[in-house]
C-alpha positions as CSV (number, residue, x, y, z in Angstrom):
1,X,-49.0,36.8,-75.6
2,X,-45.9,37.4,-73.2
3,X,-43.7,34.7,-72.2
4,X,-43.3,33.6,-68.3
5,X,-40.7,32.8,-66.7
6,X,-42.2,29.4,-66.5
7,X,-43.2,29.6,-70.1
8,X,-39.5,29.7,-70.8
9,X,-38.1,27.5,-68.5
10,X,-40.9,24.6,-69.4
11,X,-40.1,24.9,-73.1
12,X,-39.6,21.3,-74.2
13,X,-38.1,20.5,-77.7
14,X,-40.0,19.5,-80.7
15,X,-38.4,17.7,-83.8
16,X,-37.9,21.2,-85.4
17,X,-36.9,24.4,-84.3
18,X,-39.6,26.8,-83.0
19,X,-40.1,30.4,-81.9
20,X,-41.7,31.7,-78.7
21,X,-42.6,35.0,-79.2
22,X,-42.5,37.9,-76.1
23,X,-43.2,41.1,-78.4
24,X,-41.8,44.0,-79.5
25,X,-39.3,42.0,-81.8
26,X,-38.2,39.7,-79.2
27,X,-38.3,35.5,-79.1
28,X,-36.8,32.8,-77.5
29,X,-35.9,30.4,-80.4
30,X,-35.9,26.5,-78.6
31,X,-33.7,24.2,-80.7
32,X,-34.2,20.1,-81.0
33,X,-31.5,19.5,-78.6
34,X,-33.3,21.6,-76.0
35,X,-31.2,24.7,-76.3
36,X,-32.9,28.5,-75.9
37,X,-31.5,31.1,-77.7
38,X,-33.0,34.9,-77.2
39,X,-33.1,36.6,-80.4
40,X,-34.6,40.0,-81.4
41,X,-35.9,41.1,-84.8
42,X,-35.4,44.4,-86.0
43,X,-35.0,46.7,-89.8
44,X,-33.1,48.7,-90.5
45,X,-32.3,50.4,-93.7
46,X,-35.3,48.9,-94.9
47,X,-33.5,45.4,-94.1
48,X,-35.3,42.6,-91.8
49,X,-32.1,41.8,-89.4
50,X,-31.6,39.4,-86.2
51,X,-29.3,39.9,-83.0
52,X,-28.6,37.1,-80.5
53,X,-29.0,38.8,-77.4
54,X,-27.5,35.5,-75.1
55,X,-28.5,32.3,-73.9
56,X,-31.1,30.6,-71.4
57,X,-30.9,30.8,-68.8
58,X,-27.5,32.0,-68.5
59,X,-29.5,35.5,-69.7
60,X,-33.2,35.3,-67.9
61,X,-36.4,37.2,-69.4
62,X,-35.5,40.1,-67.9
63,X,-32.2,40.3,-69.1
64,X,-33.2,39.6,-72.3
65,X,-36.1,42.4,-72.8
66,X,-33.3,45.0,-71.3
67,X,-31.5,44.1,-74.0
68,X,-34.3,44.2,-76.5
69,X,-34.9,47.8,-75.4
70,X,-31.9,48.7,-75.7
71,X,-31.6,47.6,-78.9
72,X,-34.6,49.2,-80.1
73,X,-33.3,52.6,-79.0
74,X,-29.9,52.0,-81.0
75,X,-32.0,51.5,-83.7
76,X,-34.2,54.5,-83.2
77,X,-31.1,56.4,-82.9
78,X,-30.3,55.6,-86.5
79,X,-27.8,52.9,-85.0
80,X,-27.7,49.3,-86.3
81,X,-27.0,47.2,-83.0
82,X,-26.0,44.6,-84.9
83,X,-23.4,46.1,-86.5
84,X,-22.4,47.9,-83.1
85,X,-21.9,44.5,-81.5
86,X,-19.7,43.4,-84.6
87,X,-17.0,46.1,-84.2
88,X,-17.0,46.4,-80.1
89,X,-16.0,42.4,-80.6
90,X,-13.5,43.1,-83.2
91,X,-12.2,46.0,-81.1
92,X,-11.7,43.3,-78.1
93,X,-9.9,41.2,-80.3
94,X,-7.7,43.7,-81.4
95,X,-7.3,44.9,-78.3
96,X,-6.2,41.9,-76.9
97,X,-4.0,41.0,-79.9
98,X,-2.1,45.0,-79.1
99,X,-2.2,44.3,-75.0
100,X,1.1,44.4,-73.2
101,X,0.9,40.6,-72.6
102,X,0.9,39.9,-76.2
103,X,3.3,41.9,-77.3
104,X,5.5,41.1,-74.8
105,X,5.2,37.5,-75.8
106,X,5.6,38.6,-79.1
107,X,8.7,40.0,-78.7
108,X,10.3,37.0,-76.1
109,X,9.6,34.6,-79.1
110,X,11.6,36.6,-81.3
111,X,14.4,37.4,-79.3
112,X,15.0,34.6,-77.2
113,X,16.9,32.7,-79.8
114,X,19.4,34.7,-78.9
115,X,20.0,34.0,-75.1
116,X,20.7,31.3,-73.0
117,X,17.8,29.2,-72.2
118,X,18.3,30.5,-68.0
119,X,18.6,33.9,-69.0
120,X,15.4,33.7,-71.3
121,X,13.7,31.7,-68.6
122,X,14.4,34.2,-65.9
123,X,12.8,37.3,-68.0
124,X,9.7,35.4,-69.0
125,X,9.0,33.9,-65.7
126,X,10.0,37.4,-64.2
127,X,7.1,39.1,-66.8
128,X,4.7,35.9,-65.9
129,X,4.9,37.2,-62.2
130,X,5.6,40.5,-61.7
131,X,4.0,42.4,-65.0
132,X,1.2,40.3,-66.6
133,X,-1.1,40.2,-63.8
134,X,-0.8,43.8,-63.3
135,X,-0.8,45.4,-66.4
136,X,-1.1,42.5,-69.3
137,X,-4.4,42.9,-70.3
138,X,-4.0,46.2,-71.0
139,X,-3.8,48.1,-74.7
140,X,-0.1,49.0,-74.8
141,X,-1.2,51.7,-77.0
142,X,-3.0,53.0,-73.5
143,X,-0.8,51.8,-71.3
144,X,0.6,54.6,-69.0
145,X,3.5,55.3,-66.8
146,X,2.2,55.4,-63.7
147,X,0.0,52.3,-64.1
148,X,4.0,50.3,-64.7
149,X,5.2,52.3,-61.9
150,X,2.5,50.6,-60.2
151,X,3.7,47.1,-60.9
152,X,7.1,47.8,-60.2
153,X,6.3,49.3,-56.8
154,X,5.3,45.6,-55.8
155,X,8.1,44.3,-57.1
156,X,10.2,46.9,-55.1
157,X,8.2,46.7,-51.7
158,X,8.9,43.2,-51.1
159,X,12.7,44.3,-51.3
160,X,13.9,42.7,-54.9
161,X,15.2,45.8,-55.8
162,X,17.1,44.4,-58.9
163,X,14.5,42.1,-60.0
164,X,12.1,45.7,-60.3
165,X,14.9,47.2,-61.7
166,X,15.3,44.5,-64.2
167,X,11.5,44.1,-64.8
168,X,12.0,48.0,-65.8
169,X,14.4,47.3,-68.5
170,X,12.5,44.7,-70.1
171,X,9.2,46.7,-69.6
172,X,11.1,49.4,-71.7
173,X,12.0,46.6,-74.1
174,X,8.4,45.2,-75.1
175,X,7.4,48.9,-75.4
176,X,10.4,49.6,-78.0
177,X,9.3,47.0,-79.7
178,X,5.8,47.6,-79.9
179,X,7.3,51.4,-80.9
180,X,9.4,49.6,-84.0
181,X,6.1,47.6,-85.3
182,X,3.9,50.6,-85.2
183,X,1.3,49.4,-82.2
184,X,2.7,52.0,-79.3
185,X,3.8,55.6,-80.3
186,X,6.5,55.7,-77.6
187,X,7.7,54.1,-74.5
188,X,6.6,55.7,-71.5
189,X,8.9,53.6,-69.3
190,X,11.4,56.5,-70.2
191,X,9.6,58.9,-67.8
192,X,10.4,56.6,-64.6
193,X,14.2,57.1,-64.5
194,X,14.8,57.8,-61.0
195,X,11.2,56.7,-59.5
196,X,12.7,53.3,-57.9
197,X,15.2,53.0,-55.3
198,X,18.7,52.6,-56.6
199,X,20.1,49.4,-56.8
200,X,22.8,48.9,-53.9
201,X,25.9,47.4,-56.0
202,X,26.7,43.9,-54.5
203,X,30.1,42.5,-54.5
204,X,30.7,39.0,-54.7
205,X,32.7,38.1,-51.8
206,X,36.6,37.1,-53.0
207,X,40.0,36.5,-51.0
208,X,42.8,38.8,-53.5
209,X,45.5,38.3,-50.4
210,X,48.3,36.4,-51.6
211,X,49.2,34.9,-48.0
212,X,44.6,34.3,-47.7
213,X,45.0,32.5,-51.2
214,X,47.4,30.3,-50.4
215,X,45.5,29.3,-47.4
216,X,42.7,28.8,-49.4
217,X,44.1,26.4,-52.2
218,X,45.8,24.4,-49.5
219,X,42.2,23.8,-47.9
220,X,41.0,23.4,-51.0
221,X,43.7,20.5,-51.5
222,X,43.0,19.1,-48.0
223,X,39.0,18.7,-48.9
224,X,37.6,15.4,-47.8
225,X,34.3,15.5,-49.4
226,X,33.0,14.2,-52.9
227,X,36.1,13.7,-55.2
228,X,34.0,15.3,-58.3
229,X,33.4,18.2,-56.3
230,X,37.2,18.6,-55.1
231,X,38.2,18.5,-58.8
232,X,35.8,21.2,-59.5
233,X,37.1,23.3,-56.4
234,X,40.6,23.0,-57.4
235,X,40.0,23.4,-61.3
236,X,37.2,26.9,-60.5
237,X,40.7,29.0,-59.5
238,X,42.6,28.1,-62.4
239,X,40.0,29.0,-65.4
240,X,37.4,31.5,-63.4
241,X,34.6,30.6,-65.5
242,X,31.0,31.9,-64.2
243,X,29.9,28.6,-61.4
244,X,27.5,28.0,-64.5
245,X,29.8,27.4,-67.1
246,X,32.0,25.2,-64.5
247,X,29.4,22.9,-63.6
248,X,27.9,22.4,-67.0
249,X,31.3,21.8,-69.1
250,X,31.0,18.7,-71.0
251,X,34.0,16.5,-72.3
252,X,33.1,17.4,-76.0
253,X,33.9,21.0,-75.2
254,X,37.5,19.7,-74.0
255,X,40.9,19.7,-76.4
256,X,43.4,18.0,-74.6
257,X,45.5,18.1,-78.0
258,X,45.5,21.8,-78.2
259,X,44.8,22.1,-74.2
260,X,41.4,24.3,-74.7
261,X,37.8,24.3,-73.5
262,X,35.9,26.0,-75.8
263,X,32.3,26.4,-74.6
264,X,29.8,26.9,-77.7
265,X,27.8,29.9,-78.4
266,X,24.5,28.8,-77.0
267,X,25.8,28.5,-73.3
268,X,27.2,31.7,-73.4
269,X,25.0,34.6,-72.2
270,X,25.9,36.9,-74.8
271,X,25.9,34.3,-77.5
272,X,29.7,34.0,-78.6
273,X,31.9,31.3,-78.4
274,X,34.8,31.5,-75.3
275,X,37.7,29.8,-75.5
276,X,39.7,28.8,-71.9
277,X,43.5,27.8,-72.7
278,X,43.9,25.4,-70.0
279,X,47.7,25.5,-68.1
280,X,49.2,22.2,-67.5
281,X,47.5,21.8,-63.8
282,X,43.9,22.7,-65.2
283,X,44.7,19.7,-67.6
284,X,46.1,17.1,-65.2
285,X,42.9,17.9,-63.0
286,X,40.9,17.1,-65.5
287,X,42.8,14.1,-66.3
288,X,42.3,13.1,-62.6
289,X,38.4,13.2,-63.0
290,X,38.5,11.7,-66.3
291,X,38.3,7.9,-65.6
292,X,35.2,8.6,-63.2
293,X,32.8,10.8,-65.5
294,X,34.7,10.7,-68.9
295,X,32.2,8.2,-70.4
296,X,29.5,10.4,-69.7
297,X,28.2,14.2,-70.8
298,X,29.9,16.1,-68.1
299,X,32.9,16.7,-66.5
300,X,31.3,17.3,-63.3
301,X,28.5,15.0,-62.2
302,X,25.9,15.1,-59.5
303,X,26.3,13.2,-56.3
304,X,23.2,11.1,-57.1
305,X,23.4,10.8,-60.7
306,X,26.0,10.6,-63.3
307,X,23.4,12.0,-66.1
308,X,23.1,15.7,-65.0
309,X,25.6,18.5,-64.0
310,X,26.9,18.7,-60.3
311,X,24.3,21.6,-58.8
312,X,24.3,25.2,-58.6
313,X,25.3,25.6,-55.3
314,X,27.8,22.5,-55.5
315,X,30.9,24.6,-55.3
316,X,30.0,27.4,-53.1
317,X,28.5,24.7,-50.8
318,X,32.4,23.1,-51.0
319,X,33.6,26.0,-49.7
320,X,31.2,26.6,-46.8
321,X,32.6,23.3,-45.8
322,X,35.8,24.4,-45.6
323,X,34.9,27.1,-43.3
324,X,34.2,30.0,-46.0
325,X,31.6,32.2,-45.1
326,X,29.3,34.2,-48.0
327,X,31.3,37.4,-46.5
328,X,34.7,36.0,-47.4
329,X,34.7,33.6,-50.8
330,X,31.8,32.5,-53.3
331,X,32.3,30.6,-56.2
332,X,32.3,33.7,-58.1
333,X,34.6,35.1,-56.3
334,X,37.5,33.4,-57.9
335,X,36.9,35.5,-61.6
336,X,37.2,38.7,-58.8
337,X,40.3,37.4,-57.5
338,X,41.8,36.6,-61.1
339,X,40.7,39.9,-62.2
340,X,42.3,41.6,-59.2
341,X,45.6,40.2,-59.2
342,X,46.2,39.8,-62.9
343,X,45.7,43.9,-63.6
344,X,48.0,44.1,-60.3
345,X,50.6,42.3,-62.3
346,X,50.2,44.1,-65.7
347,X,48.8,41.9,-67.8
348,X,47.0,43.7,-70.8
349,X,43.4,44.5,-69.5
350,X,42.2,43.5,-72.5
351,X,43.2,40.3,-73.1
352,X,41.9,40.0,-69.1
353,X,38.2,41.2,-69.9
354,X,38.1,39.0,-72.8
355,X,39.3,35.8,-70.4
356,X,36.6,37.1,-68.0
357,X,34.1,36.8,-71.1
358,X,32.7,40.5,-70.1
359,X,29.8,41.3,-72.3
360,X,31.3,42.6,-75.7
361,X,28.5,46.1,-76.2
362,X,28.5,45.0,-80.1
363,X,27.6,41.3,-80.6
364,X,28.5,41.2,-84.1
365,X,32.2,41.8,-82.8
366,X,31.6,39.4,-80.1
367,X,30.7,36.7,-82.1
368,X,34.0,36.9,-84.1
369,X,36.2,38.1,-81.7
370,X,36.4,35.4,-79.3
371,X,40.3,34.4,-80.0
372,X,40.9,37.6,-79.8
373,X,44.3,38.2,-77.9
374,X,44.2,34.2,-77.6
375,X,48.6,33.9,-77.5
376,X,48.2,36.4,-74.6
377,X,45.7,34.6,-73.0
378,X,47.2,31.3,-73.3
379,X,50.5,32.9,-72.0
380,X,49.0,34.4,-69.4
381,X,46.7,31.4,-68.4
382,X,49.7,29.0,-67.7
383,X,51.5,32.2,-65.9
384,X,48.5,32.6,-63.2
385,X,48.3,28.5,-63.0
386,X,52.2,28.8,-61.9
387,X,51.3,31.7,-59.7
388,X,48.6,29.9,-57.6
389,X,51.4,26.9,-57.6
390,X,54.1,29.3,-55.7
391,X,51.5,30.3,-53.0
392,X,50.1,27.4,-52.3
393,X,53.9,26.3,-51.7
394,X,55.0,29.2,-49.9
395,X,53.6,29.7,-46.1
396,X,54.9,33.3,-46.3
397,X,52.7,36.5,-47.4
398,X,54.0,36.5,-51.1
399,X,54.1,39.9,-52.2
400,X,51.5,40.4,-55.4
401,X,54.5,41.7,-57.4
402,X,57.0,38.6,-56.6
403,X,55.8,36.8,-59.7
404,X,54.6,39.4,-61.9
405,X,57.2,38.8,-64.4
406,X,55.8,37.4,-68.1
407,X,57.8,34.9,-69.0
């Protein structure tokens, strides 16, 4: 006899299993805890064989005698449907084990090590974003050019140029990976050179004008706000670290015997160790600032708590109090003006660059290389510290060359 929908749905349990039969192979199997299971019964290869075809009443009657008949045609066909359901799930499996998402986490668990934890933060959040709801689900074996290009377009149209830009090259880096492990036979990213709008090349905003400098360390001099965040104004000019490196030095990292910071591998962005010789001012500043946060982590401290780093936008806020506007000075902008002035003078570009802590190509050398041209350096370090000393001093446009000499 055929099952009801009210059959089915009035089903109670009994203190065993039991079977309700609807023909043609097909039964709804009612469990002691009340639970209805749809099976169907079928041979093949001479074999007696059962296939759960869903749930009630998430799959209704109707569902489940679609399914039966479908079944039975698989079977007629010399198909086994049980088998067939077996692979298509392993083949989702797979496929979602070889989609872009996985890989791509795949790869940001191996290779983040070696970054900085805000570097490897920025490219995962930027894949979490921009990439994974677009094209993460997808086999990266399948995965095709245009359907990135897509992606990227979204990225581009809401006018982060860089970031799609960005998102591009690490795109091209899951797929390269996914190349090297044998789970993508190349990386179509390749065929998108040229498809986004160029990147317009942004300059951080930096005074290089002898006469403008020395206006701007006297200001700097004259600042009436926090005292920490003075310090750190007068102290950014002297070493041009990145505005990250500044705010986040710690007094560990500080050698007043052999008048160094030396700021460990794992803040660094490319992983190797930097040394900044520290002239004779950098060190009375930071003698100055000592007996407020030196019992603490770091040298510069919040306003409203000693336990963190001074913020992000601490310095370049100090200057926008002084009456610096983005298009004239960020806190950048004193590594631009060091750079500027200290090729003008002659000083050996290399030993520059390396003071800059410009990303070494080969990080092998990087790593090992970091005292490289360190008596230059230091020489040089205590020459530019004198140098900002005479213009600050001198009202009058100092020519760039007036000091040049290496003594």
């Amino acid at each position: 006899m055929l099952l009801s929908d009210t059959k089915v749905r009035n089903a109670k349990p009994k203190d065993k299993p039991y079977k309700l039969s609807d023909g043609r192979g097909l039964y709804l199997l009612v469990n002691i805890n009340g639970s209805k299971y749809w099976r169907f019964k079928y041979h093949f290869n001479l074999k007696e064989k059962v296939l759960a075809l869903g749930v009630y009443p998430d799959v209704t009657l109707a569902q489940a005698r679609d399914r039966r008949e479908h079944s039975r045609k698989l079977v007629a066909d010399g198909t086994d449907p049980g088998l067939l359901k077996k692979l298509t799930k392993r083949s989702k499996i797979i496929a979602g084990e070889n989609s872009f998402e996985a890989i791509a986490r795949e790869w940001y668990a191996k290779f983040s090590s070696r970054w900085t934890p805000s570097h490897g933060e920025r490219i995962l959040r930027r894949l979490e974003l921009d990439v994974f709801p677009w094209v993460g689900k997808r086999a990266i074996s399948e995965l095709k050019a245009f359907e990135v290009l897509g992606a990227l377009r979204r990225i581009e149209d809401r006018g982060a140029i860089e970031t799609a830009h960005r998102a591009h090259q690490n795109v091209s880096q899951v797929f390269r990976y996914a190349v090297a492990t044998g789970r993508a036979d190349r990386d179509p990213t390749t065929d998108l050179r040229g498809a986004l709008e160029p990147v317009k090349k942004r300059h951080h905003a930096s005074i290089t004008d002898p006469k403008a400098i020395g206006d701007l360390l006297r200001n700097i001099n004259d600042y009436k706000g926090f005292f920490i965040t003075k310090c750190a104004l007068r102290l950014a000019p002297l070493i041009f670290v990145r505005p990250g490196e500044l705010r986040k030095a710690e007094w560990s990292e500080i050698n007043f015997e052999t008048a160094e910071w030396r700021i460990p591998a794992n803040k660094m962005k490319m992983r190797s160790v930097h040394i900044i010789p520290l002239a004779k001012q950098a060190i009375s500043i930071l003698r100055e600032v000592q007996p407020l946060t030196g019992h603490g982590k770091y040298v510069f401290t919040g306003v409203r708590t000693s336990l963190r780093p001074m913020s992000e936008n601490t310095v370049t806020g100090g200057l926008r109090r002084l009456g610096y506007t983005s298009d004239e000075m960020t806190g950048h902008g004193f590594r631009s003006m060091a750079s500027t002035l200290l090729n003008e003078q002659g000083w050996n570009r290399d030993a520059i660059e390396r003071q800059l802590s410009h990303s070494e190509r080969n990080h092998i050398r990087a790593a090992y290389n970091y005292a490289e041209y360190l008596p230059e350096r230091q020489k040089m370090m205590q020459h530019w510290a004198d140098y900002l000393d005479t213009l600050t001093t001198d009202n009058k446009n100092t020519s760039r060359a007036s000091l040049c000499e290496k003594k």
